[in-house]
N, C-alpha and C positions, 0 to 999 in steps of 0.2 A: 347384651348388645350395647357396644356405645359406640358413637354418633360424633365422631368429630374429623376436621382435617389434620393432615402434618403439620401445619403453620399454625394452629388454633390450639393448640398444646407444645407448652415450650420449656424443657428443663432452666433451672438458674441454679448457679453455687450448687451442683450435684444432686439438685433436688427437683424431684417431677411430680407434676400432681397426680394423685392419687383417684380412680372414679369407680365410686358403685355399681351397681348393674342400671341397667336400663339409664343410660346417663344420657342424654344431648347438650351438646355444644355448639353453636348457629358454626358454620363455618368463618364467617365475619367475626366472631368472637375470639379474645385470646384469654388464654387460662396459664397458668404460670408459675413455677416455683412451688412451694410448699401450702400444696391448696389440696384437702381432701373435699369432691363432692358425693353427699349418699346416694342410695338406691335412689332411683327417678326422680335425679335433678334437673330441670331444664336450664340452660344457660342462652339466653334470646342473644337479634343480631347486635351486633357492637358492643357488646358487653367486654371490660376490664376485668381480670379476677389477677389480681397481681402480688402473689404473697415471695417477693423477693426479697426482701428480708425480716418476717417472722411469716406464722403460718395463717393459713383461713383454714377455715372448718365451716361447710355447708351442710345442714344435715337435709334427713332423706325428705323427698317429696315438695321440696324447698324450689322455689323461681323465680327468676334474676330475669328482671324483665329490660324489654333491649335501650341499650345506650347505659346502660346501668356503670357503675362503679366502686368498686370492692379492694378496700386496699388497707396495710396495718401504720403503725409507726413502730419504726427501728429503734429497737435498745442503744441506748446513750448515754453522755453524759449528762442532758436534760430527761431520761426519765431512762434508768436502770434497765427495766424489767423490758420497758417497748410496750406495747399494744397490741396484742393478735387481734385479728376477728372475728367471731363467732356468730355464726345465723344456727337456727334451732330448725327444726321438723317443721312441714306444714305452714312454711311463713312464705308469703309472696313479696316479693321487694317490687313494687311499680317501676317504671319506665323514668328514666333519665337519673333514678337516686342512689344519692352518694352514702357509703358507708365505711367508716373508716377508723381501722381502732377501736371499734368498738365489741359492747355482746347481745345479740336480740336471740331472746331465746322462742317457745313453739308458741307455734298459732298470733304469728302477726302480721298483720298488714303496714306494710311502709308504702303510704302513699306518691304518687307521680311527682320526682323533683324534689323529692325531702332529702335532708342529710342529717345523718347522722354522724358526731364525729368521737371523738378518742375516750375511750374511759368512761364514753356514757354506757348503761345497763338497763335496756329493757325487757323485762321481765316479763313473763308467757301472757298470753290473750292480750295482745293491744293492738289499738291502731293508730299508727301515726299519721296525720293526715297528707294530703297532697301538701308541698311546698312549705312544710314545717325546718323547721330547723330545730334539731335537737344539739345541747351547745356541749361543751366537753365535758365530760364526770358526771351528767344528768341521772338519775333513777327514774323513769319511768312505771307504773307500778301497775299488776295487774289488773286486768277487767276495766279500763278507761280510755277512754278518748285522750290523743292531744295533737296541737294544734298551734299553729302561731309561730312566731320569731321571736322571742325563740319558744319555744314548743312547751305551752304551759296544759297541765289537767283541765278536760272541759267537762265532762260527765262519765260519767260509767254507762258503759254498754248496755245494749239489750241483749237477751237474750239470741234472737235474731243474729244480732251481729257476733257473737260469741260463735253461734254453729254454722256462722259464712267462713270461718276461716280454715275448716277442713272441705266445705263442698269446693270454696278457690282453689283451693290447692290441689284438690281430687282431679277438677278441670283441669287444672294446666299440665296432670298427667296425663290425663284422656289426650289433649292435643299434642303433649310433648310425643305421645304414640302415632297418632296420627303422625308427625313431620317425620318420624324415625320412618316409617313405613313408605312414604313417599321418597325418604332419600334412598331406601334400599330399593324401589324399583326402579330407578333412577331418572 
């Protein structure tokens, strides 16, 4: 079952995104171009996913909370290769944050308003805080906090916080079911 509008999915350059099972897309939202999302991804309202010229890659269970923005940089003559984006498994991206060019791999939290931007790599179990700023080509490193403008290591996680990042993720499939369920009754 997937859950979106005509207008909320949109080919570019012959290329359409691709969605897993159990997918939702807000109808407010646009998805675009060379974007695969996994099995039960939720994509919240006004949400950007805009891979028109390289790819995204949303893995499964992944939530792109609303206002959000998801976008790469283009191969050029300032940087060759370009920038895809990659999100990983089980990672919540908060409300209104930017992501761009870059790779966050499984089980992360991106706090409300954070960016992320090109050629940074954050790497599985973190969380970035609300209104951080992660700056271009950063490493992030597993099992830590960060924080700040730009977004420096604050402490390593609790364990606590390690095993919230599949119960979030579990929830926003629970409710991404819940909205799927409500749109098919209509």
């Amino acid at each position: 079952m997937r859950h979106h509008t005509a207008t909320s999915l949109r080919s570019f350059r012959g290329r359409t995104p691709s969605l897993g099972k159990r997918v939702l897309i807000d109808p407010s939202a646009v998805v675009l171009g060379d974007v695969t999302l996994g099995d039960d991804v939720s994509v919240w309202p006004q949400v950007t996913v805009r891979g028109d010229m390289h790819r995204i890659r949303v893995g499964a269970r992944s939530s792109i909370q609303d206002g959000s923005v998801l976008h790469i940089t283009h191969a050029g003559p300032y940087n060759p290769a370009g920038w895809p984006l990659h999100i990983g498994c089980d990672v919540t991206v908060g409300h209104a944050a930017i992501l761009h060019g870059c790779h966050v791999g499984d089980r992360v939290l991106v706090g409300m308003g954070a960016v992320v931007m090109d050629g940074a790599v954050v790497e599985d179990d973190v969380v970035i805080a609300a209104g951080a700023l992660v700056t271009p080509g950063k490493q992030l490193r597993s099992g830590f906090l960060y924080a700040g403008s730009p977004a420096r290591e604050k402490r390593p996680l609790t364990q606590k916080e390690m095993d919230y990042f599949v119960y979030v993720a579990n929830n926003y499939v629970a409710l991404k079911d819940e909205h799927i369920a409500a749109l098919e009754s209509g």
